[in-house]
C-alpha positions as CSV (number, residue, x, y, z in Angstrom):
1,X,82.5,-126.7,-112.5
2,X,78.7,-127.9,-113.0
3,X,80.4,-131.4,-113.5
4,X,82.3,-131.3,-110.1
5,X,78.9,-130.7,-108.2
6,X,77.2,-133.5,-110.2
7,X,80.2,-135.6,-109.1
8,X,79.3,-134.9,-105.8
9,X,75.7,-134.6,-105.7
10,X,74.3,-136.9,-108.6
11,X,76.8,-139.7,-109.4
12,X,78.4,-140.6,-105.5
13,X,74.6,-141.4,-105.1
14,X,74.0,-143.5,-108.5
15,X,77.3,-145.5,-107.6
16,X,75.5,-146.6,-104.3
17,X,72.6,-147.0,-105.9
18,X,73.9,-150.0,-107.7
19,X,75.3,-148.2,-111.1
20,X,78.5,-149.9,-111.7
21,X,81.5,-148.1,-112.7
22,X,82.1,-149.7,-116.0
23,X,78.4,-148.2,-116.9
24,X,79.2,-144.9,-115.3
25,X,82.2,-144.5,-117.5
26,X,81.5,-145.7,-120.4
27,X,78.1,-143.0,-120.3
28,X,80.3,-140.6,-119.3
29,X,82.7,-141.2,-122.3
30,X,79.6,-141.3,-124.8
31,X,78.9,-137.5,-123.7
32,X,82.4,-136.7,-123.7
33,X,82.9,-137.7,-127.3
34,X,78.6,-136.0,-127.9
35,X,80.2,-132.5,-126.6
36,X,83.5,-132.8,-128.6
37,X,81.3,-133.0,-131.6
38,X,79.0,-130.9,-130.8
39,X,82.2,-128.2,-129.8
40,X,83.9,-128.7,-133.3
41,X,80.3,-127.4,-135.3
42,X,79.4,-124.5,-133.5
43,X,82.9,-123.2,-132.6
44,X,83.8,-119.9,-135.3
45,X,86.5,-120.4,-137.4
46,X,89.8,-118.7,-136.1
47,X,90.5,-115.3,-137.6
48,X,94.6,-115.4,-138.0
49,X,95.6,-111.8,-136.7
50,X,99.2,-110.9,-137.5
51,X,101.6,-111.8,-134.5
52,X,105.0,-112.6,-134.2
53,X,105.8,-116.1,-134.9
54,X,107.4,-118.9,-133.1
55,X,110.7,-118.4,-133.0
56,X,112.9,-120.6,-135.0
57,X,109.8,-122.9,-135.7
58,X,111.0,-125.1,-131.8
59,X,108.5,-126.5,-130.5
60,X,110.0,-126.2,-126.8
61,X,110.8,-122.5,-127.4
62,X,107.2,-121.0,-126.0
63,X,107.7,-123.1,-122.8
64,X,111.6,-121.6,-122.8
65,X,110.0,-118.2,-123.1
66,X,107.1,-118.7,-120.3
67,X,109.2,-120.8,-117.7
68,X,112.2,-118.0,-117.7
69,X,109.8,-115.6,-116.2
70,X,109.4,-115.6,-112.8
71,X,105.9,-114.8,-112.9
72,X,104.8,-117.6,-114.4
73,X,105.6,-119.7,-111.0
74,X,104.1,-117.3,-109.2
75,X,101.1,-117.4,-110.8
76,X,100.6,-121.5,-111.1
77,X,102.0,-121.2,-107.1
78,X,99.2,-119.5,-106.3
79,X,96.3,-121.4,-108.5
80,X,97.6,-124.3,-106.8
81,X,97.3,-123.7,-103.2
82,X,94.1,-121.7,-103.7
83,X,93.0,-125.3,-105.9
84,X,94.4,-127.8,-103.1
85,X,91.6,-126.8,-100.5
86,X,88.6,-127.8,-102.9
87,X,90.4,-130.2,-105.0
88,X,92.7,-132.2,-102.5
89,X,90.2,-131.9,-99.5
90,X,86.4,-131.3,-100.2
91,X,86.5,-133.2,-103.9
92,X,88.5,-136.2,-102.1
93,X,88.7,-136.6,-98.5
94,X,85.1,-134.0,-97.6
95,X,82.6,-136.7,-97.2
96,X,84.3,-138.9,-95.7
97,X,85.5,-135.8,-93.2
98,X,82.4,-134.4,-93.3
99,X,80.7,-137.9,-92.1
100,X,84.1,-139.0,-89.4
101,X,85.1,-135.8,-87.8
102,X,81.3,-133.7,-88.5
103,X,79.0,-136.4,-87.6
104,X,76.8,-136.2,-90.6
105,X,75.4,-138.5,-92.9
106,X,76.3,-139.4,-96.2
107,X,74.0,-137.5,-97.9
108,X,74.2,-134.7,-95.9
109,X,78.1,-135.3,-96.1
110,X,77.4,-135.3,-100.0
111,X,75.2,-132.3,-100.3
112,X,77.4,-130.4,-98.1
113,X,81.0,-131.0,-100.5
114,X,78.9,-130.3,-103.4
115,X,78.5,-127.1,-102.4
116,X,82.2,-125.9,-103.5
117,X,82.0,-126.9,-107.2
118,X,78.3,-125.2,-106.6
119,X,80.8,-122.3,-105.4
120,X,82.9,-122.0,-108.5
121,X,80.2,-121.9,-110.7
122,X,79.0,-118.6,-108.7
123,X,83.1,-117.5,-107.8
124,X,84.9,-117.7,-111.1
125,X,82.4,-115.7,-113.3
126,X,81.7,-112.9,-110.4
127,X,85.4,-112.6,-109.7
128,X,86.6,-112.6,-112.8
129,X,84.2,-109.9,-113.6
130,X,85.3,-107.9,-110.8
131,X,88.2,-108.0,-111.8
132,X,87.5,-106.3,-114.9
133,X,85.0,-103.8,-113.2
134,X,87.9,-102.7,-110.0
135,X,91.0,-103.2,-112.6
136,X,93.0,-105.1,-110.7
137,X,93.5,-108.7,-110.8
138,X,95.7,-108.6,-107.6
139,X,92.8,-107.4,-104.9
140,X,90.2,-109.4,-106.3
141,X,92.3,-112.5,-105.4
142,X,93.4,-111.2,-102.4
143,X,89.9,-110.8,-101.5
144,X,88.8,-114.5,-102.7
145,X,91.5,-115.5,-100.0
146,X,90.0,-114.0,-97.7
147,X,86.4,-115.4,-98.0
148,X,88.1,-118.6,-98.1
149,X,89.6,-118.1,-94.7
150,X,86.7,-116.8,-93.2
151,X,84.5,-119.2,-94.1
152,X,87.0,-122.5,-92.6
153,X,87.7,-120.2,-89.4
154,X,83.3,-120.0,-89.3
155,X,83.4,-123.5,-90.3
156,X,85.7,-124.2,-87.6
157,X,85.0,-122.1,-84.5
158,X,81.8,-121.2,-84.9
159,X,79.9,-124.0,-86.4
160,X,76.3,-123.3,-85.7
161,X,76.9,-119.9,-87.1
162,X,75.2,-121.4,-90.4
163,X,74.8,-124.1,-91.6
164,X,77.7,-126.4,-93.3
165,X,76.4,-126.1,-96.8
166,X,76.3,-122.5,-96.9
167,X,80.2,-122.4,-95.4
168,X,81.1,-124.2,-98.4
169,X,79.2,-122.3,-100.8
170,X,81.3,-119.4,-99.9
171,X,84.6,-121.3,-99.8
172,X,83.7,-122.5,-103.1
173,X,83.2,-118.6,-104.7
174,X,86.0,-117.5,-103.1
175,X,87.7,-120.5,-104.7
176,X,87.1,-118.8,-107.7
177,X,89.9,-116.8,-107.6
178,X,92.2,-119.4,-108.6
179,X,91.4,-119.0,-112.1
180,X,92.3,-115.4,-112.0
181,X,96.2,-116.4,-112.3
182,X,95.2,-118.0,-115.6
183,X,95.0,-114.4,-117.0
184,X,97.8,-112.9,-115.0
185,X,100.0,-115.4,-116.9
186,X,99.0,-114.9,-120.7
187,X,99.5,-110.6,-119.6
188,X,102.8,-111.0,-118.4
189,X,104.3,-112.9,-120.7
190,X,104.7,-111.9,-124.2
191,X,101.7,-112.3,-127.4
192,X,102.9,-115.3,-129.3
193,X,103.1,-117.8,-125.9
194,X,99.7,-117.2,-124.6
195,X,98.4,-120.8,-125.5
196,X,101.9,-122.0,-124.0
197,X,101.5,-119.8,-121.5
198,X,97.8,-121.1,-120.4
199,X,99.4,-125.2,-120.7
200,X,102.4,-124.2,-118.4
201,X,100.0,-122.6,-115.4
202,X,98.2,-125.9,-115.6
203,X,101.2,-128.0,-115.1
204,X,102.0,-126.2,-112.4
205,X,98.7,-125.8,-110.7
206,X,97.8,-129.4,-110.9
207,X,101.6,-130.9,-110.2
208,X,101.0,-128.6,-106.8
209,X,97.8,-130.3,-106.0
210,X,100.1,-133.2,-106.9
211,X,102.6,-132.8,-104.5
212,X,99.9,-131.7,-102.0
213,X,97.5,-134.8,-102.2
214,X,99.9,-137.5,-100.7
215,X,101.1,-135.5,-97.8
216,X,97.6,-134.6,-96.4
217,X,96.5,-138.1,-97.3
218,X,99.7,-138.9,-95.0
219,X,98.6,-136.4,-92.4
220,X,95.1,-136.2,-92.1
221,X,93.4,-138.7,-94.3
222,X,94.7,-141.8,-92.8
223,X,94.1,-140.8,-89.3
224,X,90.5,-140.3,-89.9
225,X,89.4,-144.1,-88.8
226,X,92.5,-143.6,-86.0
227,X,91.9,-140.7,-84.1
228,X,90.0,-140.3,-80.8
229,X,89.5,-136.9,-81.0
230,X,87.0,-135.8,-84.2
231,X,87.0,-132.4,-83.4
232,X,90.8,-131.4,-82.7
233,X,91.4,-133.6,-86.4
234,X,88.9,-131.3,-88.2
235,X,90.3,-128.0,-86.5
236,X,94.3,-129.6,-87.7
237,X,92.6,-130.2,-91.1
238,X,90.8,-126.8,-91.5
239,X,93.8,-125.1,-90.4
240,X,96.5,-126.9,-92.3
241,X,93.9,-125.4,-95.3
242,X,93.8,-122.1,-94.0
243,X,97.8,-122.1,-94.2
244,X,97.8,-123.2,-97.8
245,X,96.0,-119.9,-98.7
246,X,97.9,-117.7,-96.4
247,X,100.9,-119.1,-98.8
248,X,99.2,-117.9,-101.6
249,X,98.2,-114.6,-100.6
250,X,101.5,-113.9,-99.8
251,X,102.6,-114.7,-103.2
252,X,100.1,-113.2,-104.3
253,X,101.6,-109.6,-103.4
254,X,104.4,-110.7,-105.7
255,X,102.5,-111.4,-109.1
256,X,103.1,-108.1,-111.1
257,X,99.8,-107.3,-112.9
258,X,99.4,-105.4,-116.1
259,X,97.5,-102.1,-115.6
260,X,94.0,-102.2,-116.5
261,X,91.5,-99.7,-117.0
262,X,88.4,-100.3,-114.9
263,X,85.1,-101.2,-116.4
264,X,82.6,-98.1,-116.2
């Protein structure tokens, strides 16, 4: 999540700066392939506990097990759409709205996107926790939702409220619900397809921001340079966002969570 706000903050400047892409990613692969090494020393070896095995030996048989449960789509429905807002809108299109439809400059419009990877890094950890602490995965999400709503409709309505950066910042944590699915999934589905469990919400989650990205490319992202009216694009935009998370609170009421005891 650190990397997404460098993304936004450090490297969109170094590209127009005069760093050239090749440069950038052949760095970037350098300290990819630094951290993989670095990953495989310090990482424990795995104690083996006694679980059941894979059944027949198949490798397709884990994904059988996870995608016949119900609550598997449910919970990659919901990482999605709670994903699309940050990952479809701020991390691809938010500058660029930010500068269009806002008026700001770039690197005001750059500070300002930045400011929901910034998010996550606060969201997931503080949710997740509370999670643990109110022992139930459910509200906590629910709740995320709705600082995510709040913030847009503040962003929206009541602009001068405060400023841009900090609406972001609390989109961002609220964001950080979306990873709380990830552990729904590995609890309701059985010990033995956790990993397979963990690989399927990702296939969902992202091939829902997928499906998401072209359409509000279509709807929104091509009329930025077209419209006449900045303000009543943002407002369609911000809305359009705030639907995508209704969605996924109301699936959220449908994700059945295993009973935890709360954290004392």
């Amino acid at each position: 999540m650190l990397g997404g706000t460098a993304g936004q903050w450090a490297v969109g400047p170094m590209i127009h700066g005069g760093l050239s892409l090749q440069a950038y990613w052949i760095g970037a692969g350098v300290i990819s392939l630094l951290l993989c090494v670095w990953l495989f020393v310090i990482t424990p070896k795995e104690q083996v506990a006694n679980q059941k095995a894979v059944p027949n030996g198949n490798l397709l048989q884990p994904y059988k097990i996870v995608f016949s449960n119900v609550q598997s789509y449910l919970c990659g429905l919901v990482s999605g759409l709670l994903f699309a807002p940050t990952t479809v809108f701020i991390m691809i299109w938010g500058v660029l709205f930010f500068q269009h439809d806002r008026g700001f400059s770039y690197s005001q419009a750059t500070v300002i996107s930045a400011m929901v990877p910034m998010g996550w890094v606060i969201g997931c950890p503080l949710l997740g926790w509370l999670s643990d602490l109110c022992g139930s995965r459910k509200m906590v999400i629910l709740g995320g939702c709705t600082l995510m709503i709040v913030s847009l409709l503040q962003l929206l309505y009541l602009p001068s409220l405060i400023p841009a950066h900090l609406s972001m910042l609390f989109m961002g944590v609220g964001s950080g619900a979306a990873m709380i699915p990830y552990s729904i999934i590995k609890e309701v589905n059985p010990d033995e397809v956790k990993g397979s469990a963990t690989g399927a919400i990702n296939f969902i989650t992202f091939g829902v921001t997928s499906l998401l990205g072209p359409l509000f490319a279509s709807r929104f992202g091509k009329t930025l340079n077209t419209t006449t009216n900045h303000a009543a694009h943002f407002n369609a935009t911000g809305l359009f966002l705030i639907a995508l998370i209704a969605a996924a609170m109301i699936i959220t009421l449908f994700l059945k969570e295993k009973r935890m005891q709360a954290v004392s």
